[in-house]
C-alpha positions as CSV (number, residue, x, y, z in Angstrom):
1,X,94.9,-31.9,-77.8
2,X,92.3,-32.3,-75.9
3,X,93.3,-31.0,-72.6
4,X,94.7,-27.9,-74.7
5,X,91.4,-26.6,-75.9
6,X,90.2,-26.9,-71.8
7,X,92.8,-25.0,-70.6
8,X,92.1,-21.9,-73.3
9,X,88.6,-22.4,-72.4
10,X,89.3,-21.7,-68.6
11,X,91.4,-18.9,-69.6
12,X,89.0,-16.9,-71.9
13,X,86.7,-17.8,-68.6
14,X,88.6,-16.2,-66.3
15,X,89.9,-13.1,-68.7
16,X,86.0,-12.5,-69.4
17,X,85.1,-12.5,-65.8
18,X,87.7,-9.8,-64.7
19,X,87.1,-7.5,-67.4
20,X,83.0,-7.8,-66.2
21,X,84.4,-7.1,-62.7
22,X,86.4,-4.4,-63.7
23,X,83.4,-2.5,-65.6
24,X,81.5,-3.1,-62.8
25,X,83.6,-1.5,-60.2
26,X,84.3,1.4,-62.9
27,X,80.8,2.1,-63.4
28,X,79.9,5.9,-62.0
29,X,77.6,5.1,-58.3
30,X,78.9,1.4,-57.6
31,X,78.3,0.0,-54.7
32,X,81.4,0.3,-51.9
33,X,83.1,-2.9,-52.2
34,X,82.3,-4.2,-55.1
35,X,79.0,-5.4,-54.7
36,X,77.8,-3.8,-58.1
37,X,74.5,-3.9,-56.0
38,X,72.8,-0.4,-54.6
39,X,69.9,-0.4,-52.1
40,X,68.1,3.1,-52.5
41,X,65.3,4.1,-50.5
42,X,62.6,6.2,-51.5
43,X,60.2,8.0,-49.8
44,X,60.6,7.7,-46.3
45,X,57.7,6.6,-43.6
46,X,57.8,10.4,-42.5
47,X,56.8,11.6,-45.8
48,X,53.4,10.1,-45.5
49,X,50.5,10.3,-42.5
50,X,50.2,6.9,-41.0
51,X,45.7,6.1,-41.7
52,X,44.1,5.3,-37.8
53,X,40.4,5.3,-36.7
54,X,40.2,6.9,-32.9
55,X,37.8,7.4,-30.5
56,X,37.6,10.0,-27.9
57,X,37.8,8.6,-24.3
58,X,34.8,9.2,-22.1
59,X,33.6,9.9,-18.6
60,X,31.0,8.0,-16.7
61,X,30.1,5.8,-14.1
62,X,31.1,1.9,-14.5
63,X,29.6,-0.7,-12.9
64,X,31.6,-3.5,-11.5
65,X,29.9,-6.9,-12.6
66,X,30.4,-10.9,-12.0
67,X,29.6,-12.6,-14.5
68,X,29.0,-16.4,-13.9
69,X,26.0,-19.1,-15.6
70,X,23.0,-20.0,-12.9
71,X,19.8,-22.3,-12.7
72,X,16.0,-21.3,-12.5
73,X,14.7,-23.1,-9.5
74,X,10.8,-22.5,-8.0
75,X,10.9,-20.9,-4.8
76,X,8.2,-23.2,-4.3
77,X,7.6,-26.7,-5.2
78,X,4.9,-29.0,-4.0
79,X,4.5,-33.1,-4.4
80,X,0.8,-33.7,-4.0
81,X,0.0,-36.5,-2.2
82,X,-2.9,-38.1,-0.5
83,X,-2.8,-38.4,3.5
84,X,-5.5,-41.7,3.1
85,X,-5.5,-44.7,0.9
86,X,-8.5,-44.2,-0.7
87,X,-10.1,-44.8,-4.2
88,X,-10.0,-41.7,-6.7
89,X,-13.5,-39.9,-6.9
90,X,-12.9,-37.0,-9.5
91,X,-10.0,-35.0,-11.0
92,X,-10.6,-31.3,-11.1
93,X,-7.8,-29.5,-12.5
94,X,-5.9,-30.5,-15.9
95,X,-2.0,-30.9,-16.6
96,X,-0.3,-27.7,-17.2
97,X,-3.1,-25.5,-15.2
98,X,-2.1,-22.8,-12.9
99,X,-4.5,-23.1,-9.5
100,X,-4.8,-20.9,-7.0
101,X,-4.3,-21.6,-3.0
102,X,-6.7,-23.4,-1.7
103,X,-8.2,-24.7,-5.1
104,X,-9.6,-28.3,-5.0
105,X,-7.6,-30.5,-6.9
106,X,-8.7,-34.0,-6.2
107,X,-11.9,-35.8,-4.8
108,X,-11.2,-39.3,-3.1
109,X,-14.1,-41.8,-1.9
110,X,-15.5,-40.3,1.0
111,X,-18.5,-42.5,2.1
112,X,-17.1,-44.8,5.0
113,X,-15.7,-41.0,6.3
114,X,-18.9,-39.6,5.8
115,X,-20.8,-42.8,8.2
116,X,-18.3,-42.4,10.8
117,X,-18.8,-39.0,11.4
118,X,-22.5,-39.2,11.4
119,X,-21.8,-42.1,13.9
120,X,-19.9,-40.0,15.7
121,X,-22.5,-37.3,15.7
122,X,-25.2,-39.7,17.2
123,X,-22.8,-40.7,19.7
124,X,-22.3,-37.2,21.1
125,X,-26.1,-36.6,20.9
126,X,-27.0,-39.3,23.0
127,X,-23.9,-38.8,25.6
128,X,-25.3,-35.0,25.7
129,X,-28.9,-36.4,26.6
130,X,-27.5,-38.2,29.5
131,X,-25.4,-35.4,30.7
132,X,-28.7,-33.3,30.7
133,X,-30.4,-35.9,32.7
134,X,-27.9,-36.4,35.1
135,X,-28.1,-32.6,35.8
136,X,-31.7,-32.7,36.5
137,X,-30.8,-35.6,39.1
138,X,-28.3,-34.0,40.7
139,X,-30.4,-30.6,40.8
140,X,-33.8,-32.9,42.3
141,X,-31.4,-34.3,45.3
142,X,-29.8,-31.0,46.2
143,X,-32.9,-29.6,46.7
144,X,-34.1,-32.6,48.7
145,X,-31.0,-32.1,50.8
146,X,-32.1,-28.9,51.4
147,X,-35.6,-30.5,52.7
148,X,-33.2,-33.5,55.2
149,X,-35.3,-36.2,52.7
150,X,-31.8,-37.3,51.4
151,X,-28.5,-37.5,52.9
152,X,-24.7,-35.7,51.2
153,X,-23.8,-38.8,49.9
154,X,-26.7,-39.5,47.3
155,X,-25.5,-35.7,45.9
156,X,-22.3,-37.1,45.7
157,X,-23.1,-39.7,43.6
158,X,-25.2,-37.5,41.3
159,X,-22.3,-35.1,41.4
160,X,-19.8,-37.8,40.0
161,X,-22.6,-38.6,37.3
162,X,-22.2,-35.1,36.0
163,X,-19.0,-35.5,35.5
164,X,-18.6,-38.8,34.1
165,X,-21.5,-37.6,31.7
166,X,-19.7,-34.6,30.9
167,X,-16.1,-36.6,30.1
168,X,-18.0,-38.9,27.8
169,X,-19.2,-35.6,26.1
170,X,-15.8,-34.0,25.5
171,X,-14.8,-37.5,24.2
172,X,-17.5,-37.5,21.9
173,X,-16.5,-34.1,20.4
174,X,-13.0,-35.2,20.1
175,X,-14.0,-38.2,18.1
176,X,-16.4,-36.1,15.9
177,X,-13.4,-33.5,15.3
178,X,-11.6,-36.7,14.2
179,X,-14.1,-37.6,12.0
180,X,-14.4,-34.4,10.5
181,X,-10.2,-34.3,9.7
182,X,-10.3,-37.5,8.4
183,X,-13.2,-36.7,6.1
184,X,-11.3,-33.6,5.3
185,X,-8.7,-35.7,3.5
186,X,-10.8,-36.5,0.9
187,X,-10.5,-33.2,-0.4
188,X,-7.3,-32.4,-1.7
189,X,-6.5,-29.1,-1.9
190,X,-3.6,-26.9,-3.7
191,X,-1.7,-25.8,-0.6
192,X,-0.1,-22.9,-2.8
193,X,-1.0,-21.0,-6.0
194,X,0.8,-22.6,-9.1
195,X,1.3,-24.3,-12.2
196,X,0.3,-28.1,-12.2
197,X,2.8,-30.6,-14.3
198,X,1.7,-34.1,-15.1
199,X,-1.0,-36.2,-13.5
200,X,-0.1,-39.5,-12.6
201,X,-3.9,-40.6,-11.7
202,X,-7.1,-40.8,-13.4
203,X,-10.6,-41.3,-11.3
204,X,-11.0,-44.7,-10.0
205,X,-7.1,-45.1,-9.6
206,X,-6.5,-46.6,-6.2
207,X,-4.0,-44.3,-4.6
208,X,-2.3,-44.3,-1.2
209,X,0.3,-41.9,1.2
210,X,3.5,-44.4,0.0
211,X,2.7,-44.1,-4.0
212,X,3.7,-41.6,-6.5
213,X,2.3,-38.1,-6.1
214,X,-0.5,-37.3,-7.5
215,X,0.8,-33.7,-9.3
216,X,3.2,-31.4,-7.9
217,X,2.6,-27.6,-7.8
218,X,5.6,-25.3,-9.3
219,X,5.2,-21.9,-8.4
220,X,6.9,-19.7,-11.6
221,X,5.7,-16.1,-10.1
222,X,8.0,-14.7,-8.4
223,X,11.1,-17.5,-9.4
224,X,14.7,-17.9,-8.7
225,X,18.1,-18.4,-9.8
226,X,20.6,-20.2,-8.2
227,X,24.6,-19.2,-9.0
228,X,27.8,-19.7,-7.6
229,X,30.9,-17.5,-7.5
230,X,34.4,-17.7,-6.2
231,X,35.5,-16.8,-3.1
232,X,37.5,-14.1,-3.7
233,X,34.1,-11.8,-4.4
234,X,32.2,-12.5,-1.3
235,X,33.2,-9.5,0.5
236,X,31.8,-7.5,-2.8
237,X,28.5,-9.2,-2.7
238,X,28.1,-8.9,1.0
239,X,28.7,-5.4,0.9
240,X,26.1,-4.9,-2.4
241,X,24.0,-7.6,-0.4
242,X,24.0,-5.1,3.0
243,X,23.9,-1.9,1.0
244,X,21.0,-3.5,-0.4
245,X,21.6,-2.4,-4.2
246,X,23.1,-5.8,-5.5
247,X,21.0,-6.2,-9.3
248,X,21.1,-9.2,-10.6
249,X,20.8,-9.6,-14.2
250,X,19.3,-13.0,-15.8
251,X,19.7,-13.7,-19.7
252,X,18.5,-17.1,-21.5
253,X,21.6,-18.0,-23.0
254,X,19.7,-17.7,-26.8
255,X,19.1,-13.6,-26.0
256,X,15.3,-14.1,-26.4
257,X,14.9,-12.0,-22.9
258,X,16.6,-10.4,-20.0
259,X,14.9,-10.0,-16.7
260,X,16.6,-7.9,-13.8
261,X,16.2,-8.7,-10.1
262,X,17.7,-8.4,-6.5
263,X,19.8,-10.5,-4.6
264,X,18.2,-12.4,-2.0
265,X,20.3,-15.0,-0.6
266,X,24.3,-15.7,0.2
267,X,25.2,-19.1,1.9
268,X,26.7,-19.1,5.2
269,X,29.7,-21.1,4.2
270,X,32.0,-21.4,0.6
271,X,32.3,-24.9,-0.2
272,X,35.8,-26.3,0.3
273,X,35.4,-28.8,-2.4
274,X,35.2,-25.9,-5.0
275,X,35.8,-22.8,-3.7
276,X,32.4,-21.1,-4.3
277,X,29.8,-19.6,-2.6
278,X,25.8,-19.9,-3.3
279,X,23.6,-17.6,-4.1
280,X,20.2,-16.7,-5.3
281,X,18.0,-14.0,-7.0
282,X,14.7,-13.1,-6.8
283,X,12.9,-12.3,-10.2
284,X,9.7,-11.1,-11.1
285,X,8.5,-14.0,-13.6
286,X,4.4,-12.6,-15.4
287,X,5.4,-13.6,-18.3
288,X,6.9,-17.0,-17.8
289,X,10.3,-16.2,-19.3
290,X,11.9,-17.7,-16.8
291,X,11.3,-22.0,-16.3
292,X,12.5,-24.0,-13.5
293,X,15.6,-26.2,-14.5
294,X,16.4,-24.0,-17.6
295,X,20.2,-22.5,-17.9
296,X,20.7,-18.4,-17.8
297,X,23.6,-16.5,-18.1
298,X,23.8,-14.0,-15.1
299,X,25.4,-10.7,-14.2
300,X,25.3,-9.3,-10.7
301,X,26.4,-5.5,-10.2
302,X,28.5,-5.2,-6.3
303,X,29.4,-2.0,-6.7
304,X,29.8,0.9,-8.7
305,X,33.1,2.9,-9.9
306,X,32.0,6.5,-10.4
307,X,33.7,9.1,-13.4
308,X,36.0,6.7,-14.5
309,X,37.3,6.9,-18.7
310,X,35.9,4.1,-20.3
311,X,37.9,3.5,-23.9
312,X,37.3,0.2,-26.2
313,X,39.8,-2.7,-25.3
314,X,40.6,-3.1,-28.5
315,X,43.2,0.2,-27.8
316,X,44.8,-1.0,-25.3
317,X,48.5,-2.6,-26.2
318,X,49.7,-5.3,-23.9
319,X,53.4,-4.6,-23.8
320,X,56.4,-6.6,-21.6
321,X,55.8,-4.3,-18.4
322,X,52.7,-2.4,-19.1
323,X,49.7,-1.4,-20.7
324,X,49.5,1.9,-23.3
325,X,47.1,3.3,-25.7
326,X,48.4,5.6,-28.3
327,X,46.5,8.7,-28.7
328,X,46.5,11.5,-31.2
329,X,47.5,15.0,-30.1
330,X,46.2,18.9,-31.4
331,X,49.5,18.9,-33.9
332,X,48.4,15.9,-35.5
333,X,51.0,13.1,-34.0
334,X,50.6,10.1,-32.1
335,X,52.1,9.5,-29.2
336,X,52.0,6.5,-26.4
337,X,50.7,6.6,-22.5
338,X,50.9,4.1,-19.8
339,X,47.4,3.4,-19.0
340,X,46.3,1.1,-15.9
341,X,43.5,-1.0,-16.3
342,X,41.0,-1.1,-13.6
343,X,38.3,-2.8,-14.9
344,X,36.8,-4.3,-18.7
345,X,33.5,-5.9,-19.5
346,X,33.1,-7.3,-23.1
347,X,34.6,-4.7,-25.8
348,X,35.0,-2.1,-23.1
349,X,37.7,-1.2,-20.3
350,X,37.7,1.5,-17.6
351,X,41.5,2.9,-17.8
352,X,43.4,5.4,-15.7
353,X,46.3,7.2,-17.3
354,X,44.4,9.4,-19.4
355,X,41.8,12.4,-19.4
356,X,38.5,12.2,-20.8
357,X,38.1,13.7,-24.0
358,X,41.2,11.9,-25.6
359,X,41.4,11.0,-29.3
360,X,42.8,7.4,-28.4
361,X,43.6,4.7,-31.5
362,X,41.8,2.1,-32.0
363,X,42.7,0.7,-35.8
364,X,46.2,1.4,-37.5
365,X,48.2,1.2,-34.2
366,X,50.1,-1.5,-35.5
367,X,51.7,1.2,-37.7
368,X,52.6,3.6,-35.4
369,X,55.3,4.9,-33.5
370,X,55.9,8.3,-30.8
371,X,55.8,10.9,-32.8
372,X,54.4,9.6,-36.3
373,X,51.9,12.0,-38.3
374,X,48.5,10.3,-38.7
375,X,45.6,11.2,-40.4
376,X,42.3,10.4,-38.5
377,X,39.7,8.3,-40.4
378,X,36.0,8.8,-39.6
379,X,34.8,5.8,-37.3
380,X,31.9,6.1,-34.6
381,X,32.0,5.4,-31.5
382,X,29.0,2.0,-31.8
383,X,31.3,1.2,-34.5
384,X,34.7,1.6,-32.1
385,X,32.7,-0.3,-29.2
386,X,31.8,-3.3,-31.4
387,X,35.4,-4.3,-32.2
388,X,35.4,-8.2,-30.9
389,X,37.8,-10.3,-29.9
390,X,38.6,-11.3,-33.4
391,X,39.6,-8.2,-34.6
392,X,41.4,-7.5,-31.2
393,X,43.4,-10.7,-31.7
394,X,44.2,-9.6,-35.4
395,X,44.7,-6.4,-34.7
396,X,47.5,-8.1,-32.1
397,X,49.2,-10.7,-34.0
398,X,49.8,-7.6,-37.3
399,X,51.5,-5.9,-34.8
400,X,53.8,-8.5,-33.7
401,X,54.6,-9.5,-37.4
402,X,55.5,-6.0,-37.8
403,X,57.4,-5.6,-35.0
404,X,59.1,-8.7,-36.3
405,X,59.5,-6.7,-39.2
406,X,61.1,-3.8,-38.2
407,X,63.3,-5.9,-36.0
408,X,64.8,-7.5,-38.9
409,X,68.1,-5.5,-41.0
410,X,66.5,-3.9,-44.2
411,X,63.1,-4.2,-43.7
412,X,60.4,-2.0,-44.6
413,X,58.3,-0.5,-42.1
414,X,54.3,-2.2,-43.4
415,X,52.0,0.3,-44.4
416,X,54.9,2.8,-44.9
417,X,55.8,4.9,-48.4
418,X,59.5,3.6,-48.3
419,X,60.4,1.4,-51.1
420,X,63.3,-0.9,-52.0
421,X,64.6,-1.5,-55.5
422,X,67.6,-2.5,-56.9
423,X,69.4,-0.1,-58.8
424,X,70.7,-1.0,-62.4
């Protein structure tokens, strides 16, 4: 009995189900095959303008720039030290003073200098009394030569006193000159005009030639920067470096200033090691922006590329075998050019491929195919320049997804007016 009421349950089942297929397939605008299930698509991507933001491509002269981090270093930096053990008199300057050259510094002891060149004084005096003596005595017997009361020989003798007298008083002035140097040392002096750091000495310290310095003298006006760069742009900075137009920009790596100066120095050999070459710049420093030791972000211009069309990178596709842009023409449509990159610094790129004065796409590309009507959104061209990275890389992967999209059977173009339903 059981199995009886199952098997009129299938069959009711199975009765039920035809006569739903049946009305299905009978039904006025079913599907081909059965399906009961229409797609119908309505208004189609070309009924509606596809939104973009463009900018017009522009003619003007670009300047090819390195860009690479450097080092402030003093073009001159002096460790003051004394040339005399000696016993500290007096400090004159203070730590963090800018001197000028030739500025005393430092007093040391000078009294036992001071004796020996008033001994040294005396002892030339004296040697200079007997020189003058020994003149008169050799004058007296040449004129008693002349008279035959002496003979040659005792002018000989007063001859060679002259002489002897006069050695002892070239010896005396050498050892006074030596007194004087040595006295000299005493006085330390700033050899060049600075800035003073610390002071390791106080007056009374005992210092001497082997021990620390005493200060060391920085010079900050006019300072330099020291940078490397690969290889491969040497023959650009030589040529800037010859033509003797090579600016070299400076900026502290918070953007509190920027200084411009010139290239001064390339080193005569790239370092095997790394691959680099050394250089350094020459900046005016007044205003002590620029400190030795301190980190700066620099820019050096080689050369210059002139009336080339500069557009924003953010417009430039990267495709499989080349680079476009899509631009909008006079009727309104978009369409895609092969543009050649020769050069890009920070949101801009200098192109070829395209005139100047071309409304090129900037937003909404990802939308866009040859040939699609667009209607142009106001944007400016700051605005257009100050698309970052970010919104580049955005901009990049929402066209991939909708290139994946449009790959895909069925899909629906995104930003497009088409719709799918399913019909009832």
């Amino acid at each position: 009995m059981r199995k009886l009421k199952l098997w009129s349950l299938l069959v009711v089942l199975a009765a039920g189900a035809g006569a739903g297929a049946w009305w299905m397939q009978s039904r006025p605008g079913a599907a081909p095959g059965g399906s009961g299930v229409a797609l119908k698509v309505q208004g189609g991507g070309a009924e509606g303008p596809v939104s973009v933001s463009v900018i017009v491509a522009e003619r003007r002269d670009w300047p090819v720039t390195l860009a690479t981090s450097g080092t402030v270093s003093a073009l001159n930096t002096v460790e003051i030290r004394p040339q005399v053990a000696s016993v500290m008199a007096r400090v004159h300057i203070t730590e963090g003073q800018f001197v000028k050259a030739g500025e005393l510094l430092f007093t040391l002891d000078s009294r036992a200098d001071e004796a020996n060149l008033a001994k040294a004084q005396a002892q030339l005096e004296r040697d200079q009394a007997a020189l003058a003596d020994a003149q008169r005595q050799l004058a007296r017997s040449r004129d008693l030569l002349n008279q035959k009361f002496v003979s040659q020989s005792a002018v000989d003798t007063n001859l060679t006193l002259v002489d002897a007298q006069q050695a002892a008083v070239n010896a005396d002035l050498a050892a006074l000159a030596a007194a004087r140097v040595s006295l000299s040392y005493s006085r330390i002096v700033a050899p060049s005009a600075g800035r003073a750091g610390a002071i390791n000495v106080f007056t009374g310290s005992y210092v001497q030639p082997s021990g620390p310095p005493l200060v060391t003298i920085t010079q900050l006006d006019p300072i330099a920067v020291s940078f490397t760069l690969p290889q491969r742009d040497l023959p650009d900075v030589l040529a800037g470096l010859k033509a003797g137009n090579a600016p070299v920009n400076a900026e502290l790596p918070d953007g509190r200033a920027s200084l411009t100066g010139r290239l001064q120095f390339v080193d005569n050999a790239v370092d095997a090691a790394s691959g680099t070459v050394k250089l350094k710049a020459v900046f005016d420093n007044k205003q002590q922006l620029l400190w030795p030791g301190a980190y700066v972000n620099v820019q050096l211009v080689v050369r210059t590329l002139p009336g080339v069309v500069v557009v924003p990178q953010v417009a430039i596709v990267q495709g499989l075998t080349a680079k476009t842009v899509f631009v909008v023409g006079a009727d309104g449509k978009a369409a895609q050019r092969e543009v050649e990159l020769i050069a890009s610094e920070g949101t801009r790129a200098a192109v070829s491929g395209i005139e100047p004065g071309t409304r090129v796409v900037v937003e909404g590309k990802q939308n866009l195919r040859p040939g699609s009507a667009v209607r142009v959104r106001a944007v400016d061209a700051a605005a257009s320049g100050a698309v970052g990275d970010a919104s580049g890389a955005d901009a990049a992967r929402g066209a991939a997804a909708a290139d994946g999209m449009r790959a895909m059977p069925g899909a629906v173009p995104q930003g497009s007016a088409s719709q799918a339903r399913i019909s009832p």
